[in-house]
Each structure stands twice: as C-alpha cells, then as structure tokens.
N, C-alpha and C positions, 0 to 999 in steps of 0.2 A: 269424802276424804279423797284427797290427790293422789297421784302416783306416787309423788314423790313424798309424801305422808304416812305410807303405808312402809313404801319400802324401806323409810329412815327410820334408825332405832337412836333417841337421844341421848346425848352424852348426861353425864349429872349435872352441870351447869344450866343446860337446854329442859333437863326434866323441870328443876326446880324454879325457871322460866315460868315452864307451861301451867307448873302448878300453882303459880299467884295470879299470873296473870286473868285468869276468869272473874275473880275477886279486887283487882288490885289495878289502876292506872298504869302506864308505861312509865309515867315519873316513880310511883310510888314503887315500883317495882325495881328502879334504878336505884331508889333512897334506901329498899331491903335490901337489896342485894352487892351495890357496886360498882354490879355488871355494867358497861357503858349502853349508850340508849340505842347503838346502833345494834349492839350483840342482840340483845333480847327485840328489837323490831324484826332483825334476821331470825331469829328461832322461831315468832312467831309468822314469817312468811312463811319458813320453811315447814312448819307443821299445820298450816292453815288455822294458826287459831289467833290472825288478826282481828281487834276489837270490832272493826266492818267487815268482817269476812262473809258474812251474810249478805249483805248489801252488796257487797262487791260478788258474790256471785251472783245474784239477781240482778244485777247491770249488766253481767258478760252475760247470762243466758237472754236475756232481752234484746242485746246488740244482736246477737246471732240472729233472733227470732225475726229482728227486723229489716237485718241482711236478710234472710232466706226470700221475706215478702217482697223485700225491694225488689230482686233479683228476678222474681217470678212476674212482679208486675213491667219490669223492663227487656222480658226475650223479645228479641225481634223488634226493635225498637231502639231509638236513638237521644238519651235524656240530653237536655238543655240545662245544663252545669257544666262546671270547675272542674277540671279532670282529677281531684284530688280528694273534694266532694264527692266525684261520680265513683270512685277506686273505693272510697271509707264506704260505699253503699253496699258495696259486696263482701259475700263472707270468705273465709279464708279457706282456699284449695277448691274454688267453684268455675275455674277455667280451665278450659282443654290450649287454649293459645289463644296468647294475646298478640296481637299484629299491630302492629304501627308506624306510621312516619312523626317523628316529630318536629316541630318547630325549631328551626334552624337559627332564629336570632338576629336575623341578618336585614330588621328592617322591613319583610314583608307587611303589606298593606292586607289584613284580611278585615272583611264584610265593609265598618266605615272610617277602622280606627286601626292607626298603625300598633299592633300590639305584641308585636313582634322587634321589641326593644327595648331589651331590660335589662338594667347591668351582669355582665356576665356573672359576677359571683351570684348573684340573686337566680338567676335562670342558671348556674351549673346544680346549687341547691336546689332548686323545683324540682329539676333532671331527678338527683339523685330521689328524690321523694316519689316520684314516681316508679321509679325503676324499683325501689323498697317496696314500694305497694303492687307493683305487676308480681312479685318474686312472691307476697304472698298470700293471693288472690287466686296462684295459680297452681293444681291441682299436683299432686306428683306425678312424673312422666311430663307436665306441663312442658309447654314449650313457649319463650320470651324473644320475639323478631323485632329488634328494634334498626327501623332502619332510618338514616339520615344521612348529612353533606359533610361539611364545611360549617366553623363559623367562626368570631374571632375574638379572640382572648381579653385580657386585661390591658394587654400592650399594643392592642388592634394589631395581633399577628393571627393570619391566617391558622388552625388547627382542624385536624379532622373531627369529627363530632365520638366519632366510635373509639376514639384513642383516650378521648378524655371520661370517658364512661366505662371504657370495659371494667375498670378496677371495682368500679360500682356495682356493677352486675353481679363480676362473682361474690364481693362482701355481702351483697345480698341474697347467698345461699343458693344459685345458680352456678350451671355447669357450662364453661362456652364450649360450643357444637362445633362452629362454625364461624366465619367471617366473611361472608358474601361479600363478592365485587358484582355491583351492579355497573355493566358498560355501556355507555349510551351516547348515542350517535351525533347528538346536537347540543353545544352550551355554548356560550361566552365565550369571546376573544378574550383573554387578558392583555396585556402590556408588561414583556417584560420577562415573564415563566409561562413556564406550558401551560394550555389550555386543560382544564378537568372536564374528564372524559368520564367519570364514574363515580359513582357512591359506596356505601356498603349498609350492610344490613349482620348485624349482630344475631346470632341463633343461640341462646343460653335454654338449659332446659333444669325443671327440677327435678335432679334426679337423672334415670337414664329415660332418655323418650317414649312416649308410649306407643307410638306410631312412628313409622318411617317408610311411606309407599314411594318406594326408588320410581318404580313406572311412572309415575305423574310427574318425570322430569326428566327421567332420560335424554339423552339426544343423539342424533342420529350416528351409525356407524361408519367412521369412515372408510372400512372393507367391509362391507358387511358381507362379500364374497368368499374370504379369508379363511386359511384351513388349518387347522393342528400339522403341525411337519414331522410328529414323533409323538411318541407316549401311546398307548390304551386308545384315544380315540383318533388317531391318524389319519387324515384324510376329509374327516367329517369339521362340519362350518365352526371356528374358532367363537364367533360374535355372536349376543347375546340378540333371541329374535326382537326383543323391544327394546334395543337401544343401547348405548351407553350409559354406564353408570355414571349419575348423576354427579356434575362437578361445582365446585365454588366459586367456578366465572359466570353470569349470566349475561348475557349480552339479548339486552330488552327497549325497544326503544322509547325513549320520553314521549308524555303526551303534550305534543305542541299543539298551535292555536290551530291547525286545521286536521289533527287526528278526527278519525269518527268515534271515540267516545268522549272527547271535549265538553266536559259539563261550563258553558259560558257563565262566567265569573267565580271561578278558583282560581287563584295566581299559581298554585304547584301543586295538579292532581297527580295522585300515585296511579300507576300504570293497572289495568286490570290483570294483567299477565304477570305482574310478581308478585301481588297478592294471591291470585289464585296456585300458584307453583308452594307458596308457603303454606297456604290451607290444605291443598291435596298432600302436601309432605308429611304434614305433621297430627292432621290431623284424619275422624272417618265421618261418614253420611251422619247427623243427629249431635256432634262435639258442639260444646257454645267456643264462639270466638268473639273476642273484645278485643276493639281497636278506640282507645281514648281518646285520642283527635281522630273524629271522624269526619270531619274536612266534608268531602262531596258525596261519601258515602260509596267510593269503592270496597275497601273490605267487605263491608256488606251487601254490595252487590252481587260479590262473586259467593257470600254464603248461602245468598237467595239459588244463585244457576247452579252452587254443588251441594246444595241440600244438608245446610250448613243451618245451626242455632246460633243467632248472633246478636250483639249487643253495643253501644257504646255512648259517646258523650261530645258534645261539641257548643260550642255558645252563639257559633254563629251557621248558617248556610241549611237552615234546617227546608226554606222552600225548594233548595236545590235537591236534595236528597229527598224530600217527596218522590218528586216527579219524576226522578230516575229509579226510585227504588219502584217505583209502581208502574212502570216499565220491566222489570227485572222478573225473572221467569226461571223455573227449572231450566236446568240445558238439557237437549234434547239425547247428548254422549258425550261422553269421555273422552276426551282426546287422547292420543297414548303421541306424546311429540316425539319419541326416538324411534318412528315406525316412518319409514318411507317408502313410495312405489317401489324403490328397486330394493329395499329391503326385503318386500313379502315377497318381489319375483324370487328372491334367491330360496325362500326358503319352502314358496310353493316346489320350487323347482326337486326342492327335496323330499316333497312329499311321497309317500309307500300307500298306495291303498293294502287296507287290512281284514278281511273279509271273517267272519265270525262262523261258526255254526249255529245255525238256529235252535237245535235243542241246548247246548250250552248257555243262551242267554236266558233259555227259560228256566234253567237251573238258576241262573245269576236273579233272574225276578223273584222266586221262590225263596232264595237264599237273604 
C-alpha cells in the first residue's frame, strides 16, 4: 500500500470504483457506472489498485535492484555509453555531485567524427534531459555544477549556454546556489565585439547543500594585517587566518597546448583547478561524484588526489583517460589557497605561548 493510499479516504464515487473494479474491466466498469474512463483509471492510480499494479511494482522494484548493481559495478570507473543511457543506469538520489562541462555545440571535432552539431532545438532538448536526470540521480543536499560557454541559437546568434538552461535547472527541482564566472586568461580574437574572457559554471543544489568547506577556496587577504578600530575586539587582527571568503569570480587559467597537464588530443580539457575547487566545496573524503562527459577524465582525476568515489560515462577518449588516471595518486595535502607567507607571518606574529600545569592535564586525561 502507498502513501498516498493509506492516507486517502475515498469519496463514494472512488469507493464504488474500487469496488467493481477487482471483478469488472475498465470498460465494463465505465458501462456500470458512467463514470468517464479517465475518473476511475485516476481512482484506481490513486488507490493502487490498477489492473497491473502488480507488475508495475515488480518492474519499479527490479529497475532499482538493477540501478543499485549497475552503480556498484561502475565506482571508480568510466562506462562507454550515451550519457542518457549512462544517467537511466543509476538510481534515484545516489550522488553527492555531479560535475560537468558540457558540450558547447559549436562544431568541435571530438575522437573521429564531428559530433558536436546538432540542431539547436534537438541539442537544447538533450540539454534539458540531462539536467532532468542529474536533478534526479542526485541525492538531497546534492549538489548540480554545470559548467559551459557560449553557443548559437536558431538564428546563428551568439547565447550564453547558462542563460539558456538556468530555467531548466530550477524546473527540475533544483536550487541555484550560485553562477560562477570562470575568468580566463587566453581565447579568441573576434571581429567586431569584445573578446570572451570567461565562462560560467551553474551550482544548483537539492535542497540546502550538504557540504560547503569555504577553506578549500578561500583566497588570500588583501590586509591580512588589518585591525578592528572599535567594538569588543579592538585592536586584534580583523582577517580571517585562511583567507577570504570564498567568492563567485574565479580567475583560473585554461589549459592550452603547452600547460603541464595537457592530455594530447582533447580539443577543450577542463582545468584541474576548477574541478578540484568544486569537489572540495561541495563535497567530503568517500562522496561519489559523476561527471557524464567525461572527456579526458579530469573530474576524476582530482577524485583520485582528494580521495573522492567517482563515476562517469563518455564514448570516446577512454585510451586517454587510462593512462592519466593510472598516473593519478592520493595528494600528498591539502592546499588551503587563502594562506600565504605573509599571512602566517602575521599571525605567527600573534602568537601567546600558553603554558599548562602539569597536574591539571592529568586531571584533563582522567577526565
């Protein structure tokens, strides 16, 4: 019996439904009663007592049973599928964050076949089908990073990718967090209007987030000398010892053809550095993360160095992602990026030694 089966008490139209209907077809039931054929198939949703309701729940308890296996046979691992295929394989609320760059539309060549050009209407629908199935695959507190460019409409006009999807996002039961400016130091001349200098990255979460480690993104303080001028703590250092609290500009730079993590032949690898800023954010040591285009297998590089469960799907570049992910190691610490030399001077500088009595700590052992 369902929830809503339990809770609902039927009217006398819905009783006298329920009551032929065990004996009696949906026509014949129509032919007793009147009732039109949509009333009583609705009474009988609503009370669980459709003709396959049987069947129909030995299908849904099966799908789940075979999401669970899929999911368990694919951690740490990168399936050779359809991103749409690879999303129906998991069960619903079984990711901590999904990360991704998506395909931009604009014509890229990837592995041997241009497949990065499909009529816009056709590729904004895929879009929204994916965004539908990240929203809910992903666990509550989940967290949805979808980042991307540019690309061009029906009219071959230039649009930002995140403008044309945010609406998507929240109809699919997401909360936007955020709208990351990614700023980056190298692209394209145009002809004509300014140069684009940045992307963004969409942060929807379900629900309220489950995680939000500000440290693993801070950035540094610009006084980190800096004093309270009044109030209670007057005098004493105003700034936070690690950093700035984390803001919505990130200024990260692209991986061109001679970076040293250049996986040779990706046409647009995502950056190790804003992947890892979104996994340490959002998520902790042991969360699964799923990134559907897994392209060269950054996402999951950085889940390998931060002791991340990770998972995803891609059709093409599986040699490439070998060889890097088998490369790919614990990191050896933590970076804390809002921490610099002249930061700790300052706050060494305020250091107090504190000296103890030794039978009070043997109190505190006992205790």
């Amino acid at each position: 019996m369902t929830e809503t089966t339990a809770a609902a008490t039927p009217n006398d139209h819905e009783a006298r439904i329920l009551a032929l209907l065990p004996t009696m077809t949906y026509e014949e039931v129509h032919r007793s009663t009147g009732f039109s054929r949509g009333k009583i198939y609705a009474a009988a949703l609503k009370f669980g007592a459709r003709k396959t309701e049987a069947r129909i729940r030995e299908k849904a308890v099966d799908r789940r049973r075979r999401q669970r296996e899929t999911l368990e046979a694919i951690i740490d691992t990168t399936a050779t599928s359809d991103v749409l295929d690879y999303l129906d394989s998991l069960p619903d609320g079984s990711v901590d964050l999904l990360v991704t760059s998506v395909p931009y539309n604009v014509g890229k060549t990837y592995g041997s076949t241009a497949g990065d050009s499909l009529r816009f209407t056709y590729w904004m629908g895929w879009m929204m089908q994916v965004v539908s199935e990240a929203s809910r695959v992903l666990r509550d507190g989940g967290v949805l990073a979808f980042q991307a460019g540019s690309t061009y409409d029906h009219l071959d006009q230039i649009v930002p990718i995140d403008m044309l999807m945010l609406d998507t996002v929240q109809k699919s039961g997401l909360s936007l967090q955020n709208r990351i400016v990614w700023q980056v130091p190298h692209g394209l001349t145009p002809k004509r209007r300014l140069a684009g200098r940045h992307e963004t990255v969409i942060v929807a979460s379900k629900g309220v987030p489950a995680h939000f480690n500000a440290a693993s993104a801070r950035t540094p303080q610009k006084q980190p000398g800096k004093r309270a001028f009044k109030g209670p703590n007057k005098g004493s250092i105003s700034s936070h010892p690690l950093g700035a609290w984390p803001t919505d500009v990130w200024q990260i730079a692209n991986v061109g053809h001679n970076s040293p993590e250049k996986v040779p032949g990706h046409p647009c690898q995502m950056p190790e550095e804003l992947a890892r800023r979104l996994v340490q954010l959002y998520t902790m040591p042991g969360d699964l993360v799923v990134d559907p285009f897994s392209g060269s297998g950054t996402t999951h590089a950085v889940c390998i160095q931060t002791g991340r469960r990770f998972s995803g799907c891609d059709l093409m570049y599986a040699d490439l992602r070998e060889v890097r992910l088998a490369k790919a190691g614990l990191a050896d610490f933590c970076p804390l990026p809002g921490v610099t030399d002249e930061s700790i001077a300052v706050w060494q500088a305020e250091a107090v030694r504190v000296d103890h009595d030794p039978a009070q700590l043997d109190l505190l052992k006992v205790a």
